[in-house]
N, C-alpha and C positions, 0 to 999 in steps of 0.2 A: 234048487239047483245043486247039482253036487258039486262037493268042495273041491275038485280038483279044475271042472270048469270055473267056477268065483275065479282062482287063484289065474287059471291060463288069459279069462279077461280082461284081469288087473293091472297083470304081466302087460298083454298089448296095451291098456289104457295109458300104461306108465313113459310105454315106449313111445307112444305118439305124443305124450306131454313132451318127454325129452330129444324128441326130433324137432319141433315145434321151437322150444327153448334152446337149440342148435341151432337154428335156421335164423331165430330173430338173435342169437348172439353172435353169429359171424355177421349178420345183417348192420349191427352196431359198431363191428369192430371193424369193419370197413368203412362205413361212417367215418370212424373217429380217427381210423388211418388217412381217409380222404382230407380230412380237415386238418389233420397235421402237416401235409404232404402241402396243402395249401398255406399252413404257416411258413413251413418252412421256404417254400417258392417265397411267400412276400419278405421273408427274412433276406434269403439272397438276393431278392431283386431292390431289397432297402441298401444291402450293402456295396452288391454292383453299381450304384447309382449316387451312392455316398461323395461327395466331396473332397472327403479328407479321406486318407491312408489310412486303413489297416491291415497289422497283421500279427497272425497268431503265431508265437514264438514258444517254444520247448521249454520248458524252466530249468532242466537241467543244462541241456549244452545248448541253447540259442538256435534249435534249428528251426528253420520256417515251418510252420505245418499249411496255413492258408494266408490268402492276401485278397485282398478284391482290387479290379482294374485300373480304382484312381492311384494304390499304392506301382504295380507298374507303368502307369504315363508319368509317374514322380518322379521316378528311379529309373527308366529309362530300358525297363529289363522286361519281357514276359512275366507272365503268372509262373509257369514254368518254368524259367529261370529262376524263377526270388522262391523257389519252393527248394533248391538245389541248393539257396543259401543259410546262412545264418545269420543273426542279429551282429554277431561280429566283423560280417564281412560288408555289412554297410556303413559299419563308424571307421575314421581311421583310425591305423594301427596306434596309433601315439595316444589311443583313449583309450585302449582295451580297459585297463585299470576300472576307470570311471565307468566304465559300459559291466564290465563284472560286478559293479558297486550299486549299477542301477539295479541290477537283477533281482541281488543279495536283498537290497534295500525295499523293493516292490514285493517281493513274497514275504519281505518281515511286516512290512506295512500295510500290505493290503494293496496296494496302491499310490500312485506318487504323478506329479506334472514335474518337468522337465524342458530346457531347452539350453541345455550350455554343451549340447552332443551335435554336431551335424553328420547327416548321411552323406554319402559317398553316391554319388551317380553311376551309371554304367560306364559315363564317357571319363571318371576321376575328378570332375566338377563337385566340389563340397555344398551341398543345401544347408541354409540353417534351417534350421525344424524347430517345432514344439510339438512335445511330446504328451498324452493322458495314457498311463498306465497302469492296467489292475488286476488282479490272479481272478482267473474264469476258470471253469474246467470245459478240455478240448478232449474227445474220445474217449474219456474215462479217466480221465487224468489232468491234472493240474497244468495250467497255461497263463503264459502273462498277454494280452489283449494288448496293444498296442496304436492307438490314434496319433496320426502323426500329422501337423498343418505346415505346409512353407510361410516362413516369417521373413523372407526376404522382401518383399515389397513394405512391413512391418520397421523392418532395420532399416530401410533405406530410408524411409521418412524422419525413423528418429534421429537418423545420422543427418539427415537433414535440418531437423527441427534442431538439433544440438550444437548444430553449426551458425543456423537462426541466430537461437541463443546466446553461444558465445559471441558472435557480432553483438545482439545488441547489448548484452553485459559491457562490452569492449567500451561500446557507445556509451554508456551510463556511466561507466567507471570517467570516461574522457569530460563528460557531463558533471558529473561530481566531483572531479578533480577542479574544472574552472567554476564553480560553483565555489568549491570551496576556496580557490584562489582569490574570485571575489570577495567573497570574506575577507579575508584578508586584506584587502585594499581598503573596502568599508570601515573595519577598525581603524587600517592606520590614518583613514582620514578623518576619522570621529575620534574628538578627546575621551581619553579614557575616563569614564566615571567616577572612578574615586578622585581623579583632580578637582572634582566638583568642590568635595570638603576642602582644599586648599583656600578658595574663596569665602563658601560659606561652608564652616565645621560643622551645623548641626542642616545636615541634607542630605539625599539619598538620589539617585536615578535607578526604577526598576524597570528593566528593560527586555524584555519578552519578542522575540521576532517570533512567527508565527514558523518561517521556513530559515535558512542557512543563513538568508541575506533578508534585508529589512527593507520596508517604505517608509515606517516611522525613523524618524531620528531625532534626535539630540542634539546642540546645540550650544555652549556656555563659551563666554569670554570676559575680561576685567580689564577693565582702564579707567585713568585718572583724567579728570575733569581737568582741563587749561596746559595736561600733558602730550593725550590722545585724542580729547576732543576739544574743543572750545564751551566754554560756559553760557548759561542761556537757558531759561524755563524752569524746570526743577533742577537741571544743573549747576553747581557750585564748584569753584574755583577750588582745586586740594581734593575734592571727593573721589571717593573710589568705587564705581558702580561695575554690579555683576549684570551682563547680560546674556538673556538665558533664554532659550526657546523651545516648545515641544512641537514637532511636526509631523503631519502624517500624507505622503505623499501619494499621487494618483498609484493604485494595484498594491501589490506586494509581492514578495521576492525577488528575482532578478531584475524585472521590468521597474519595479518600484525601489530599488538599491538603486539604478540609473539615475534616478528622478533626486534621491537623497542626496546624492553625489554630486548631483548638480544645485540642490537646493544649501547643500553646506557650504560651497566654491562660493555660492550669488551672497550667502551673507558673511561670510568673509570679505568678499568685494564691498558689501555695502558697509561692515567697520571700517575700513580704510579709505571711505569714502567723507573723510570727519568735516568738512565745508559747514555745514548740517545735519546736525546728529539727535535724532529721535527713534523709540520703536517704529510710529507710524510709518518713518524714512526710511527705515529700512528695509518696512515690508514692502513698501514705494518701489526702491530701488530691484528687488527681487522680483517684483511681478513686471516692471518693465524691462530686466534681462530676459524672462523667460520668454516673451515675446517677441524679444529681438532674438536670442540664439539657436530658437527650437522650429522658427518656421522660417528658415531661409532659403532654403528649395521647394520651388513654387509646385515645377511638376511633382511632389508628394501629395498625400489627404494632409490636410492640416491638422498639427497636434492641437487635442485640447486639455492636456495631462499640466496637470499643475498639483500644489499642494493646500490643505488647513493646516496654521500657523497659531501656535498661543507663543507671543513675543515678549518677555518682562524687562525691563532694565529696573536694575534696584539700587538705592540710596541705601547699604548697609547701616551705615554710620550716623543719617538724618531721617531714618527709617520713611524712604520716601523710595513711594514704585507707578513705574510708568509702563502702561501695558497696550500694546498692539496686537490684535487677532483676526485673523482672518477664517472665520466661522468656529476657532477654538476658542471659549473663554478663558480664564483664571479664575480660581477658589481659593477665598482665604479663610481661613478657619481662627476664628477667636474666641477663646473659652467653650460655650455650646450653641454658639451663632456661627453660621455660614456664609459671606460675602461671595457675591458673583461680578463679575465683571464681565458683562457681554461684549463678545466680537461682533467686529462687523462680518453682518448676514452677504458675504463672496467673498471667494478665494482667491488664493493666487494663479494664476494658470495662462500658459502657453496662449489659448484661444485669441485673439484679433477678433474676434466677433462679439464677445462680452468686453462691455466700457469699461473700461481702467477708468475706476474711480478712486482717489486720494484714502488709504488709509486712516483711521482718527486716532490721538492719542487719548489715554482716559489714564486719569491721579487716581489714587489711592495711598490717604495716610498709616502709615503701618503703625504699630504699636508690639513690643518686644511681647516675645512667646505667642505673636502670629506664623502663623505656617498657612505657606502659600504655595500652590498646586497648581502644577500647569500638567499636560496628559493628553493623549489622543482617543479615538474613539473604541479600540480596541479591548478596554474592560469593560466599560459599560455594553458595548453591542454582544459579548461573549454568552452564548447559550449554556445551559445548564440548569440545576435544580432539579427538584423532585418533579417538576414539571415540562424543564426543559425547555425554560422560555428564558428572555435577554435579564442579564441582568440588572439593569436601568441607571440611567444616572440618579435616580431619586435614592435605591438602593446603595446606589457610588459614594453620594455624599452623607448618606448615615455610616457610612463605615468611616470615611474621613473624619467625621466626627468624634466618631467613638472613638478612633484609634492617635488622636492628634496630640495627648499632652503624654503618649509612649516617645521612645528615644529615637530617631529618625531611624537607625538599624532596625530596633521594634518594628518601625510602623513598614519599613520596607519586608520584611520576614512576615507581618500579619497579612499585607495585601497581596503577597504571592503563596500564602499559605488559603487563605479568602478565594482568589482565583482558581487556585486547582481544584479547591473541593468544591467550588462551584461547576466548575466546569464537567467534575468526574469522568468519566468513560471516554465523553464528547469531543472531538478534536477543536482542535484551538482555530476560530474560523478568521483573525487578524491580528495583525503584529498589535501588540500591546507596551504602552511609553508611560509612565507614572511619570513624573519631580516630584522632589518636597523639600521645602527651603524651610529652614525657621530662624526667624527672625531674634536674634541677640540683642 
């Protein structure tokens, strides 16, 4: 073939490659227009359909450049309208500051939320908004992106829940305040504890309420044999006996300071009652007031709130102790022996339906550098430990042990030191009552 047909061949051959590769390249780039054209449709129809406000603001001077529909039913303006605006003419004037600050602040940042700005309505109705804002580029140029939500329904609850609030603060503070005035009544009508050492110098009361106000309580009083009382039994004409009791009354806190309040009144009443004068009489006497005072309105459910009682009256001086209980014992500690003295197994209590039966007295010869211990149920029943289980009265009375020939300060400082690191983390789940007498 002559070389100038090869060449004019080649020529067409090339030609029809590059029409070919024309043909399948507009082919694709119609495609790929089509597909964009389809992005971009589901773009607009994401943002037409949006929930929240946007719109697209000028980073230099705040002009709108777009917005989608829910930002005009926000604002109360056409599309058309909010495009004639600027970011400035929907804050009021009295924030331009802050509003030039967001600008400044969002193109340093990147991005920023906001809502201490509200728009302006058409009608001059303030929205509060919250605002997500962050530099995008809009037509070839930098743009800050603006999502804007109404938080009005948002404020209004909290303004409500805040209002909640302060009520029931109001309420608690009112709560806490007679809480704490109960306290105070409680004190002043419980003897102060260190009067205890007045009677007996080497003694302690450790006294642990679990909340402000107490169910356990306390107890002590001193009279002379043939002055206050009449002589009779272990009684002697000239003695001077400490009587002394640890009680733990039905609940605790408020309900159970009630119960204290009345259980301190009924044995007061029952000392001045001197006719006949024993512990047993006088738990006698306490459980038959609380029967008579506590169920006298019949239309009520009947109370069955009463208290356990460890009762001691002591012969300092003839080292002679007379004990009455009502489901609390007494422990008395003598070199590395432990004496018990069981109560009797019922309580004191309101009910009419359990038999009031006669309290019993029980002697017990003291002997100097005994220490004797009267307590409620509140350290032993206390959870705690590596395990987390009660502490026991088996555990109670090895400590009493151990701790019996320290200084009754000692031994009150080791049994509240004992308690808390027992208890650790754990909240304290009942008022807690120790005594400790030691005998001269």
């Amino acid at each position: 073939m002559h070389v100038s047909a090869y060449i004019y061949i080649s020529a067409i051959v090339l030609l029809m490659v590059g029409v070919v590769y024309l043909i399948l390249s507009n082919g694709t780039l119609r495609q790929r227009h089509r597909e964009l054209g389809r992005q971009m449709n589901n773009y607009h129809s994401i943002i037409d359909q949006a929930n929240d406000t946007m719109l697209v603001i000028d980073i230099v001077d705040g002009r709108i450049h777009q917005s989608n529909p829910s930002a005009a039913r926000l604002l109360g303006y056409s599309e058309e309208e909010l495009r004639t605006k600027t970011l400035f003419d929907l804050h009021p004037r009295e924030y331009l500051n802050r509003s030039s600050s967001i600008v400044a602040d969002v193109w340093e940042k990147g991005g920023m939320i906001y809502n201490d700005i509200p728009f302006v309505k058409s009608d001059g109705v303030l929205l509060p908004v919250e605002c997500s804002a962050k530099v995008a580029p809009f037509a070839g140029r930098p743009a800050i992106v603006i999502y804007a939500r109404d938080i009005s329904e948002r404020l209004r609850m909290e303004q409500e829940i805040n209002a909640q609030r302060a009520e029931i603060d109001e309420k608690n503070k009112d709560i806490a305040d007679s809480i704490g005035y109960s306290q105070r009544i409680q004190r002043s009508i419980l003897v102060e504890k260190e009067k205890l050492n007045d009677y007996a110098p080497e003694s302690f009361i450790f006294f642990k309420p679990r909340e402000v106000v107490s169910g356990d309580f306390y107890w002590f009083t001193q009279f002379e044999v043939g002055k206050n009382i009449p002589a009779g039994g272990m009684y002697q004409n000239g003695s001077t006996i400490l009587a002394v009791a640890a009680a733990d009354c039905t609940g605790h806190g408020v309900p159970g300071a009630f119960m204290s309040l009345i259980g301190n009144t009924m044995l007061n009443a029952a000392m001045a009652a001197t006719k006949s004068w024993s512990a047993a009489g006088a738990l006698d006497k306490v459980d038959a007031g609380l029967k008579e005072n506590l169920n006298r309105n019949s239309a009520d459910k009947p109370l069955r709130d009463g208290m356990d009682i460890a009762f001691c009256c002591i012969d300092m001086k003839h080292r002679k102790l007379e004990f009455a209980g009502a489901n609390n014992p007494v422990y008395i500690v003598r070199n590395t022996e432990l004496f018990v003295i069981e109560a009797d197994k019922q309580p004191i209590t309101a009910s009419r339906e359990i038999e009031a039966k006669p309290f019993s007295n029980k002697y017990f010869d003291l002997e100097k550098g005994d220490c004797v211990y009267l307590f409620t149920d509140g350290y032993a029943d206390q959870f705690g430990g590596e395990k987390e289980k009660k502490f026991m009265y088996k555990r109670f009375k090895e400590t009493l042990i151990a701790i019996h020939n320290e200084s009754m300060s000692d031994q009150k400082r080791i049994l509240y030191e004992t308690f808390q690191n027992w208890k650790g983390h754990l909240s304290q789940i009942d008022d807690v009552l120790v005594i400790g007498i030691r005998i001269q």
